[in-house]
N, CA, C and O of each residue as an XYZ file, in Angstrom:
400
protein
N      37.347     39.795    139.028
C      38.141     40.126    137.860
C      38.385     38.835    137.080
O      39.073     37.926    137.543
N      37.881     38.789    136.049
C      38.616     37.633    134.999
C      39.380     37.370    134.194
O      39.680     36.321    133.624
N      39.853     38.777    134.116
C      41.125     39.152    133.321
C      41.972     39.924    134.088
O      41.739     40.526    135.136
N      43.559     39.780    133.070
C      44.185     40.407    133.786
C      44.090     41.794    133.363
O      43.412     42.019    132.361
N      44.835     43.063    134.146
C      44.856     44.623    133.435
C      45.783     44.275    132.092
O      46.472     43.255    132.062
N      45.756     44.800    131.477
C      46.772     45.253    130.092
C      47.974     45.351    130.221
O      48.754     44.777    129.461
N      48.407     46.218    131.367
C      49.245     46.761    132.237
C      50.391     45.536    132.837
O      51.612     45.678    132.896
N      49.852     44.711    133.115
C      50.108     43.565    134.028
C      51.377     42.837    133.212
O      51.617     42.556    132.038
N      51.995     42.704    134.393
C      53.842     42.345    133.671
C      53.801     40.980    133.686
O      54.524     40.668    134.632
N      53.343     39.926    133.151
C      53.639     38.899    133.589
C      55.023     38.374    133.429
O      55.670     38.782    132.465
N      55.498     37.615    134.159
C      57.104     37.385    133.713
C      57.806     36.374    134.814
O      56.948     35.770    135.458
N      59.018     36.081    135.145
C      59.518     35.230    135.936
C      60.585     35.877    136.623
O      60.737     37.089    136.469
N      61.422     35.152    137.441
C      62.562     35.705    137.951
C      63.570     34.453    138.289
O      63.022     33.377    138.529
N      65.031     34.517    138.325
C      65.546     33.459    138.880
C      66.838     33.635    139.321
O      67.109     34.789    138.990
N      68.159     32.969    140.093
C      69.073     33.555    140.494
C      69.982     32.533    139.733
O      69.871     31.358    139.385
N      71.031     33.618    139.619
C      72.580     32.881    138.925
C      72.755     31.447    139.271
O      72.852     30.657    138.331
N      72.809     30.989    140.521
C      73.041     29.739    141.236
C      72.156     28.783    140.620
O      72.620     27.703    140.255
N      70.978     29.044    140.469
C      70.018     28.286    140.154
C      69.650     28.113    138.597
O      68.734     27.367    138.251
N      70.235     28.671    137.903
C      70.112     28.402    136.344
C      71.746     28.349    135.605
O      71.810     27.585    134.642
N      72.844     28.970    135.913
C      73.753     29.321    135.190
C      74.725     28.391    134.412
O      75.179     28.606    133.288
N      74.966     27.313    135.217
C      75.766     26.174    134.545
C      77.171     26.767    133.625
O      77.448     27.952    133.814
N      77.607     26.374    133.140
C      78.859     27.123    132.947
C      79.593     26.985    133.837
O      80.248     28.020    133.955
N      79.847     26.305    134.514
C      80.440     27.320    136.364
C      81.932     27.492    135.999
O      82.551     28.433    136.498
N      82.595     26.555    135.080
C      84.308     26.947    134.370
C      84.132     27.857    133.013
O      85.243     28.045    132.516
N      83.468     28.251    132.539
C      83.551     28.739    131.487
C      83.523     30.427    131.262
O      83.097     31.205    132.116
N      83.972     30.764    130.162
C      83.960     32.474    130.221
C      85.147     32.943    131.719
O      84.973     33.967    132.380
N      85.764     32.398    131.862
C      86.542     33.374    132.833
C      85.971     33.240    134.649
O      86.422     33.814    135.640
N      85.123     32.501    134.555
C      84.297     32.724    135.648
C      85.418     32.313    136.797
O      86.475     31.809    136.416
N      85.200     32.510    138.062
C      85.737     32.115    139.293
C      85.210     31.706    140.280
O      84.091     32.180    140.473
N      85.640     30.853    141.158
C      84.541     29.568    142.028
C      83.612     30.352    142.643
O      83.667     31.578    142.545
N      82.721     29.764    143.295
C      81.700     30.779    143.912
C      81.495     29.611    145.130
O      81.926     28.474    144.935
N      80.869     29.933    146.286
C      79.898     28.990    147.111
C      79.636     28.137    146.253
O      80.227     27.117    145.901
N      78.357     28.795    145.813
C      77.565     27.872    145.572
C      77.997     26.748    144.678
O      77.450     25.645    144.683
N      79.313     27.186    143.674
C      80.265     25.763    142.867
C      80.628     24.785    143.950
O      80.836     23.643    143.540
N      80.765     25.006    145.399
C      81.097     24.005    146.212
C      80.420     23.156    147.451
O      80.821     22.481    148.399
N      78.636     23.757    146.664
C      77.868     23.346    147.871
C      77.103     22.234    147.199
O      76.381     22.600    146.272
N      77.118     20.970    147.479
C      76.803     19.692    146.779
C      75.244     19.898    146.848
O      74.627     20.922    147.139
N      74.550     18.067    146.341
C      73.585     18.441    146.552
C      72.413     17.848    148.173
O      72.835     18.027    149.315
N      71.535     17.432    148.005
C      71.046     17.158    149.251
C      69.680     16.673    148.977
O      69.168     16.977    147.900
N      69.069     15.995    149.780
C      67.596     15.453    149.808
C      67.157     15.184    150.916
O      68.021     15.669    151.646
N      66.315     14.688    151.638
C      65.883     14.653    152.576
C      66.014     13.905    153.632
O      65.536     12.822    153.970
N      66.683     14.596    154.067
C      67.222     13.979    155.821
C      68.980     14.058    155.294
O      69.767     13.555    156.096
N      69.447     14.527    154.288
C      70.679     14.890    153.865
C      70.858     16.025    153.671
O      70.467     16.307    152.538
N      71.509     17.391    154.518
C      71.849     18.846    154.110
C      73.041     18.272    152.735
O      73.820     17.377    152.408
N      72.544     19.345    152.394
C      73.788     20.094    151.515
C      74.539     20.300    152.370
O      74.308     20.784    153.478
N      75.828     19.835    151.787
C      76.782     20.666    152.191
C      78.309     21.418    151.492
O      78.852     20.950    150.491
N      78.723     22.387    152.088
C      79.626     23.342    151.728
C      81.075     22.766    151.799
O      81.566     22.748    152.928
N      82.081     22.140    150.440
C      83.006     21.823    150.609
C      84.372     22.338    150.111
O      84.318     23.111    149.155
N      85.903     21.953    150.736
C      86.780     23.064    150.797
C      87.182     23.114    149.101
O      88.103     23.805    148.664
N      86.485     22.426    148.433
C      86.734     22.718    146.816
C      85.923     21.345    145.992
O      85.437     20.454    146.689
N      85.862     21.299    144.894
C      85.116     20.424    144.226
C      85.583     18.769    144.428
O      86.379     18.308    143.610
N      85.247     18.201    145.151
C      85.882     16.316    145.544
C      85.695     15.656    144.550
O      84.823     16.190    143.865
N      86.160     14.550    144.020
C      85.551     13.519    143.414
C      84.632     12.744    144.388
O      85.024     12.390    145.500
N      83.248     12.471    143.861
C      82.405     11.251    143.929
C      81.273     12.550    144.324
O      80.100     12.195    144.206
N      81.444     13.754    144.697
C      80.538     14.559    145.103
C      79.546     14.675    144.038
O      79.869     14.150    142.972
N      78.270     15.320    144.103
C      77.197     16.033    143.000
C      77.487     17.358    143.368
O      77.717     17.545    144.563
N      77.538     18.589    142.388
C      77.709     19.925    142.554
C      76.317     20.382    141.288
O      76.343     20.747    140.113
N      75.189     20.113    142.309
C      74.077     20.518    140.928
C      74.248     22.061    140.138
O      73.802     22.159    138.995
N      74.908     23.253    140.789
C      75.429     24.274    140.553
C      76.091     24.228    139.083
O      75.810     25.052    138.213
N      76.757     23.456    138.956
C      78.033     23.342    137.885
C      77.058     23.194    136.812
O      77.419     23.904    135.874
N      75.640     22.384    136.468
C      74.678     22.580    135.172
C      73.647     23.230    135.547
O      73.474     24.239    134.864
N      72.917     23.075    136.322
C      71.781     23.620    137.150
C      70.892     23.516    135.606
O      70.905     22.477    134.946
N      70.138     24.762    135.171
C      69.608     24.717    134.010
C      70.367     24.867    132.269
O      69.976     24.677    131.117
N      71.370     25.221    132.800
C      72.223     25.498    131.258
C      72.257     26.844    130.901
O      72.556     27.102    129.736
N      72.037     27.655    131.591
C      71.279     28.770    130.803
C      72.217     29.071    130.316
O      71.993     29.588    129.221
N      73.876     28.987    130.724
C      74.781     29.950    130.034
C      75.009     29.338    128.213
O      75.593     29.918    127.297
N      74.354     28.096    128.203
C      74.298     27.492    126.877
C      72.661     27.595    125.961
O      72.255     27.461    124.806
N      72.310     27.801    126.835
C      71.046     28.062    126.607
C      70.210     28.972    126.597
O      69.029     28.647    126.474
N      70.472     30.012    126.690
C      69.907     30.697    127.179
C      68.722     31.783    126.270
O      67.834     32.495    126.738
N      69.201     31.526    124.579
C      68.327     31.925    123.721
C      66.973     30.684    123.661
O      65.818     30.969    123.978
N      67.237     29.853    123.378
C      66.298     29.061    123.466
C      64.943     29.287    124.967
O      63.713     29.290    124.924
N      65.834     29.434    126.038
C      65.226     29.251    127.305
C      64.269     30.986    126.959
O      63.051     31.057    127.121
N      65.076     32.145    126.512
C      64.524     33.493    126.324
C      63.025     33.507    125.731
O      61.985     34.043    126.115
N      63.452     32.453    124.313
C      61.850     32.171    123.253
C      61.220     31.529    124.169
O      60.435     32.385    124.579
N      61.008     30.443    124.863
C      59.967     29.552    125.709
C      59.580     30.793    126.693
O      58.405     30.688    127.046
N      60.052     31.624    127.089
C      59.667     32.855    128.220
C      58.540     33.317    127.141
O      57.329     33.157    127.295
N      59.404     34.142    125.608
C      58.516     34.718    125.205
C      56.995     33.915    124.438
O      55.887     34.382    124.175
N      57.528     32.671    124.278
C      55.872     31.763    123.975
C      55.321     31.540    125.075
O      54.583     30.554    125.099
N      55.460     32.282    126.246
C      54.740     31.849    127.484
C      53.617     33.151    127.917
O      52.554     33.093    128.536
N      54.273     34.205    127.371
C      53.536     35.569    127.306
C      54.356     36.545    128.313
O      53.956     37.595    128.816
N      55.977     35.723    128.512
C      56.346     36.869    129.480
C      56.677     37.979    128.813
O      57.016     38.091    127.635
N      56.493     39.216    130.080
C      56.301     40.515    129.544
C      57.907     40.681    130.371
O      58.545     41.682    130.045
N      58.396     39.964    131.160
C      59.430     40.911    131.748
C      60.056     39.347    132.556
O      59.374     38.449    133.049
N      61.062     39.413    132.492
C      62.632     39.069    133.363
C      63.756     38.931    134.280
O      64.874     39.286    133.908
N      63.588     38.506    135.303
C      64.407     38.870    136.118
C      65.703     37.994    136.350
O      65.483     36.830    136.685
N      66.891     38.345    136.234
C      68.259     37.314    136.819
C      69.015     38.186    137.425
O      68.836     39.359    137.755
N      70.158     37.224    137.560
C      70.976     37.980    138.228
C      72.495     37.378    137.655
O      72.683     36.270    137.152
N      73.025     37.942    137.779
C      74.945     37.193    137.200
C      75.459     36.808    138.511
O      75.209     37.274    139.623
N      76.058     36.072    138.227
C      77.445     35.400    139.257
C      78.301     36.886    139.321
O      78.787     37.582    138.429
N      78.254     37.014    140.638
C      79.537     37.981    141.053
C      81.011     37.627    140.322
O      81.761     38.397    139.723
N      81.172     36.055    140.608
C      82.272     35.515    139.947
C      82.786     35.213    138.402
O      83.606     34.478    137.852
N      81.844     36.188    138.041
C      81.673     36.066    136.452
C      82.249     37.839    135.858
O      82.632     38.249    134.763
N      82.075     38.439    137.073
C      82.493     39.915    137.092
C      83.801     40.052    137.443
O      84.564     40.411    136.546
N      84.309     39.828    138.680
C      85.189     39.641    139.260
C      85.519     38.493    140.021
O      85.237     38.267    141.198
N      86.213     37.723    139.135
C      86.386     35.895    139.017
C      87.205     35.658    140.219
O      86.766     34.755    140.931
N      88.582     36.397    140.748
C      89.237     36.721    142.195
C      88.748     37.891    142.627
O      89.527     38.756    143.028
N      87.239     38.117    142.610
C      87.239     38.675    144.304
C      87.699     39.795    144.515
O      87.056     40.641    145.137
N      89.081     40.043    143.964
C      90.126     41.622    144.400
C      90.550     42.297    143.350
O      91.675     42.797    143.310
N      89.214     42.424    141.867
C      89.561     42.926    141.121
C      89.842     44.538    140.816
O      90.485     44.984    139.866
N      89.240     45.233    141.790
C      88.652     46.575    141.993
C      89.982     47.311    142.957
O      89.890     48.474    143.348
């Protein structure tokens, strides 16, 4: 085959944690992942009891998307994606947890 079908979705996918940035903004409420620093090799990440000074929390910008996210949409669509996948921060729904 040297082409793709017609049919064929090309597109991406990615999770809240990993693009959202924002992590105070809009109402949102802490999550894990706002308190899991960052890490490299032969260094875990790790999970702390709230945001420290001197820590990295790559979470808190990650990609920008919550600022970005039209811009980031057009580069999808000059790429030929046909389709999208994310996901929201739970904590962006229900910021404490015991809203329901």
């Amino acid at each position: 085959m040297s082409k793709l079908p017609k049919n064929f979705l090309w597109g991406g996918a990615v999770a809240a944690h990993q693009l959202e940035g924002g992590w105070q903004e809009g109402g949102k409420g802490i999550s894990v992942a706002d308190v899991m620093t960052a890490g490299r090799h032969g260094v875990p990440r790790e999970i702390t009891a709230g945001v420290l000074e001197g820590k990295y929390y790559p979470n808190h910008e990650a990609i920008d998307f919550y600022h970005r996210y039209k811009e980031d949409i057009a580069l999808f669509a000059e790429m030929g994606f046909k389709c999208f996948r994310t996901s929201i921060a739970w904590t962006r729904i229900f910021p404490k947890g015991d809203e329901l």
